[in-house]
N, C-alpha and C positions, 0 to 999 in steps of 0.2 A: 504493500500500500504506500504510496506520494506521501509523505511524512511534512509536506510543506507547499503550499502553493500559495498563486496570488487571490486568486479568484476561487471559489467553492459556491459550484450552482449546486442546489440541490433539486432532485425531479429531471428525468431526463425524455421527457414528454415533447411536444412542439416549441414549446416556449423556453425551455433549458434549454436544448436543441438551438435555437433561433441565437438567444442570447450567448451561448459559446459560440460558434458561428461569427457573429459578430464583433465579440471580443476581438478572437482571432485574426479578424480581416483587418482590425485596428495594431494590431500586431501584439497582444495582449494573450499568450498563448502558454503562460502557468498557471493553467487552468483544468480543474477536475470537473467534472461533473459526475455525478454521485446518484445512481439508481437503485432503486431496493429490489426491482425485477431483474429477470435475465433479460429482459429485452428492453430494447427502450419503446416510447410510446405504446403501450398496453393498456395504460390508464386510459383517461378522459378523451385521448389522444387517439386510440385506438377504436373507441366507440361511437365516435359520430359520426353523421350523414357528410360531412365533408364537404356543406357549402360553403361558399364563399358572396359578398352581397356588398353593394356601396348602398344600400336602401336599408338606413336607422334614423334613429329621431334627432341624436345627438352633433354639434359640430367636430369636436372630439372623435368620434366612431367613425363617422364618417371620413375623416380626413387619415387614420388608423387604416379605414378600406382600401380608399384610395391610392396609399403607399404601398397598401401587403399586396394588391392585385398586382400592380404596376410588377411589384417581381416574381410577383409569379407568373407573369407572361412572362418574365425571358430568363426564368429561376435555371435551366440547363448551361444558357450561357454564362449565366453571374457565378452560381452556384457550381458547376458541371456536373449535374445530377439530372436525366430526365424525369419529368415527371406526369401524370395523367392528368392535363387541365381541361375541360369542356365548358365554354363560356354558351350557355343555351339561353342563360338568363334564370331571372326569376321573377315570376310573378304571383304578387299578389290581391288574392281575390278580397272584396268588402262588402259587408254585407248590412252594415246600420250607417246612420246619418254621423251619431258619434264616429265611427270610425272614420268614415267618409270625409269629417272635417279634421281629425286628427294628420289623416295622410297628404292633405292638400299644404297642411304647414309643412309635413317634412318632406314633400316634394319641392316646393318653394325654396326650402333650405336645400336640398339636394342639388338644384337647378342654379343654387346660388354659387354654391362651391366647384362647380363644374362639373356635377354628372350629368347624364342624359338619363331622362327618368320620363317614360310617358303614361299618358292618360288612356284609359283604354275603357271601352264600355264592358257590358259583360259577355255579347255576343262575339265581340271583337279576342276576349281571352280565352273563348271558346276556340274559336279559330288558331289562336296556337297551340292549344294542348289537344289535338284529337282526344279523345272519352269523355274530357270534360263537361262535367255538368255545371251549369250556373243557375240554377233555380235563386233565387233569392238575390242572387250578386246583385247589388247598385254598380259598380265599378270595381277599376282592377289599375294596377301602376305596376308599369313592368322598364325594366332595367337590362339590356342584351350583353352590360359586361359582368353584369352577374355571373354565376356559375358554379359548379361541382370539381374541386378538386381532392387528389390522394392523400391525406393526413402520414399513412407510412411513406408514400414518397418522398414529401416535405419534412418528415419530421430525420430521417435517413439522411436525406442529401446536405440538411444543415451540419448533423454529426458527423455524417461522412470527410466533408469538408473542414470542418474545425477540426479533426483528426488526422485530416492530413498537413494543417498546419500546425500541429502539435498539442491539442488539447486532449489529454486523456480521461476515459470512460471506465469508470468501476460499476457494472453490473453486479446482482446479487447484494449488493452494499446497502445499510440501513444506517439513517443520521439516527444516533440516541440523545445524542445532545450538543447545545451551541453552545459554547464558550464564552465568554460576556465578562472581562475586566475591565473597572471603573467606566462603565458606559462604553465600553468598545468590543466590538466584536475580534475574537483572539484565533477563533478556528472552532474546529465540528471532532466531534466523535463520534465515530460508527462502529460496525457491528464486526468490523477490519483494522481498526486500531484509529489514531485522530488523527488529522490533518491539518496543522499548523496554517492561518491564511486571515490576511486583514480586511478582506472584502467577503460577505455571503450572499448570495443570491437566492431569496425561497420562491423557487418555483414549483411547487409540489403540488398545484391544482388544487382539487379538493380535501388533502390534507396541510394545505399553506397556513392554517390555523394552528393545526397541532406542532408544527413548526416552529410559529411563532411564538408558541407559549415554551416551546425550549427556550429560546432568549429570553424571555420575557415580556413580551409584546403580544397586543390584543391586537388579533386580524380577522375581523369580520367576514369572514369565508366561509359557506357551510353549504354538503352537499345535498342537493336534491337529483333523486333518483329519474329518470327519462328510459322509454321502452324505444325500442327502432327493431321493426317487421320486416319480412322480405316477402312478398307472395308472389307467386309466379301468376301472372297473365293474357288471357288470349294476346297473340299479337295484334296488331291491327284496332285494338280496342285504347290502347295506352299512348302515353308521348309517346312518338321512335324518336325523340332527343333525351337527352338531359335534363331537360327545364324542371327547376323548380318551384312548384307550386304552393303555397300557402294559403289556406283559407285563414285568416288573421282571428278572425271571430271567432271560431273555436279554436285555431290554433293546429289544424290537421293540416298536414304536408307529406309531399310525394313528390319522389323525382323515379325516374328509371334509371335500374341497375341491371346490367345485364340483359336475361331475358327479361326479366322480372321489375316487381316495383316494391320499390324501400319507401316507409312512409312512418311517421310518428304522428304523436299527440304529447302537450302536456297533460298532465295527470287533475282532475276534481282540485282532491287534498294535495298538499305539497310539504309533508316536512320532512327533516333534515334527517336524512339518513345515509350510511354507507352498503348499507345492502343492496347488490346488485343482482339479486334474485329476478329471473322473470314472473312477472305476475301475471298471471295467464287470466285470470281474475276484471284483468284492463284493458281485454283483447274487445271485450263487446261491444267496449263506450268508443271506443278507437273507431271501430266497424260500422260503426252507425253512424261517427260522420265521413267516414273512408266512402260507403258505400252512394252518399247522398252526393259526392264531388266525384268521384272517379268508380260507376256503376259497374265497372270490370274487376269490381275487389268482390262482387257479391258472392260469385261462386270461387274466386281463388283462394288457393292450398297455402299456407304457410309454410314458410318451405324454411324458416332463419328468424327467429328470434335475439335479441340482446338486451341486458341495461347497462347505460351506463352514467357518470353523476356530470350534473353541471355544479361549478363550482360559485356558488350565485353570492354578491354580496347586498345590500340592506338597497343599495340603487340600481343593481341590475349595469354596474359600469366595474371597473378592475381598479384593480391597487398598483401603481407601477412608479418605482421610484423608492427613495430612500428612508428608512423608517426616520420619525423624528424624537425617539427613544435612545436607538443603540444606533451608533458610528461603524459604520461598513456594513450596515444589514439593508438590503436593498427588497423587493418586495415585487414580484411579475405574478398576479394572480387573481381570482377573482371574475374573469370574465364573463360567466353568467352565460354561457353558450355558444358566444361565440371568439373561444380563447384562439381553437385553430385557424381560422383564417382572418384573426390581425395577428397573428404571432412574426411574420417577416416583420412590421413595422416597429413593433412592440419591443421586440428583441435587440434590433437597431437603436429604440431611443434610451435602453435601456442600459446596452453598452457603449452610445456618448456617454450617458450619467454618471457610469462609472469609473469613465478614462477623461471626467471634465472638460468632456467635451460639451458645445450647444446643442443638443437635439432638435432644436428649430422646432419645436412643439408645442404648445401650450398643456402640461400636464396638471393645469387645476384640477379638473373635476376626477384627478386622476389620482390626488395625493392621497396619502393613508393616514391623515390628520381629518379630512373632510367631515368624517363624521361627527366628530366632536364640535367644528367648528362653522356646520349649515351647510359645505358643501357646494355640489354644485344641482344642474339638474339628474333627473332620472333618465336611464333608455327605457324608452317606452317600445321598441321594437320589438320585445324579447320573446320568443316560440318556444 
């Protein structure tokens, strides 16, 4: 075991991933990253639909999209990693007035920052999703640089890459504890002996709380459980793209996988838990509004079950940046579902911050002080 480095990420998901990566390209390359699985990405990383979307409520998220898409259109070149990017879009469908004017502000804003975001009625978003139903739809806003990308591609080609500039990867390795003299962060302890280092990074997803209370710091981070289906369907009946769909109002989406179609729902209830049990128990609330938007689910087989946690905090926005407790403990987490596809950008301002560089960002609504102190606003996007 590395008995000393500069840098100690911990979590070796997208976002660990991202931020070594980044370090390294800054030429910041005594750097561990520290996984407690054999693999990396397995976590939160491993378990999601893999979209990617410039269409949120927030100017922050949005300008987060905007950078993480930007590379991952040319992540083979930058990066030299291929990866599996399908930009089909994403739309979504609306189905009350409330919502109806909620989207018009954050297309306005979206319009403002420079996406292209259109208006579309519901016959018209019929027309891009073959099976689609729109019974109820008022409207729909859809977005063509949207899209569905690989989480293990992305999360691989970051490591692959900061590994080959030198940053090394201990799998199997569990932090037990962070080190913390007179207000300073000293180095980590794990399940492979300590690691001497003045800088830590908790990126650990939905255990970024239990993290933080090694050092001693309150991180409002806690997981809530998400299901993701696979059912095979007639062809002919489904997108033959990619697109992702979202019914916002209930929160049911679908995109095509494969033969097939991968679709979720949030859940009724929602608390915090780490059980990643399927509840087979939440297939029929699912089904009933799967069935009423995409009528080619009524007789499909399930063929692929999962759950896995989003890591949500009290605004549904991330923690990223430096705790204002302990000196060298830095904080990537939180993102409330959509960690993996701002993690390019995130992991970039996250390694200025720690090599004193300017990220060019505005990370208010982003600090891990906010909550004690009003904050900023909330993502109201959140699925």
């Amino acid at each position: 075991m590395t008995s000393t480095a500069d840098v100690v990420i911990i979590g070796g998901g997208c976002m660990g991933a991202s931020v070594a990566y980044h370090l390294a390209k800054l030429g910041v390359t005594n750097v561990v990253v520290v996984e407690r699985e054999a693999q990396l990405g397995t976590g939160s990383t491993g378990r999601n639909a893999g979209g990617v979307r410039h269409q949120f409520s927030t100017p922050a998220n949005i300008a987060l999209s905007m950078e993480s898409i930007q590379l991952l259109e040319r992540f083979e070149d930058e990066v030299g990693s291929p990866i599996d990017f399908h930009q089909d879009g994403y739309l979504f469908l609306l189905s009350s007035p409330k919502t109806m004017d909620a989207f018009r502000a954050n297309v306005a804003l979206q319009r403002q920052l420079g996406v292209s975001v259109e208006w579309l009625t519901a016959q018209e978003a019929a027309a891009l999703a073959p099976g689609l139903a729109v019974d109820g739809v008022l409207g729909a806003t859809f977005c063509a640089k949207d899209g569905i990308a690989d989480p293990n591609g992305v999360t691989m080609g970051f490591a692959k890459r900061a590994q080959a500039l030198g940053v090394r990867i201990e799998r199997e390795t569990e932090v037990t504890s962070v080190h913390v003299e007179s207000g300073r962060v000293t180095g980590v302890a794990t399940s492979r002996g300590r690691i001497d280092a003045p800088t830590v990074v908790n990126a650990a997803g939905p255990y970024a709380r239990a993290i933080g209370q090694l050092a001693g710091v309150d991180t409002p981070v806690d997981p809530r459980r998400r299901h993701i289906f696979i059912a095979q369907a007639p062809a002919g009946e489904i997108p033959a793209s990619k697109i992702m769909v979202i019914d916002f109002d209930t929160t049911f989406y679908f995109h095509r996988e494969g033969g097939g179609v991968l679709f979720g729902m949030a859940p009724s209830t929602d608390e915090p838990t780490f059980d990643m049990t399927v509840q087979w128990d939440f297939l029929p609330h699912v089904t009933e509004a799967a069935v009423r938007r995409l009528p080619a689910l009524a007789d499909a087989a399930i063929s692929h079950a999962w759950a896995g946690l989003y890591e949500m905090t009290p605004d549904a926005n991330p923690i990223i940046g430096p705790s204002p407790d302990v000196t060298g403990l830095f904080t990537i987490a939180g993102f409330s579902g959509h960690g993996f596809q701002h993690s390019p950008a995130a992991g970039r301002i996250l390694a200025d911050l720690i090599t004193g560089r300017d990220p060019h960002f505005d990370l208010a609504p982003f600090r891990a002080d906010r909550f004690s102190t009003g904050g900023g606003g909330r993502e109201q996007s959140v699925v």
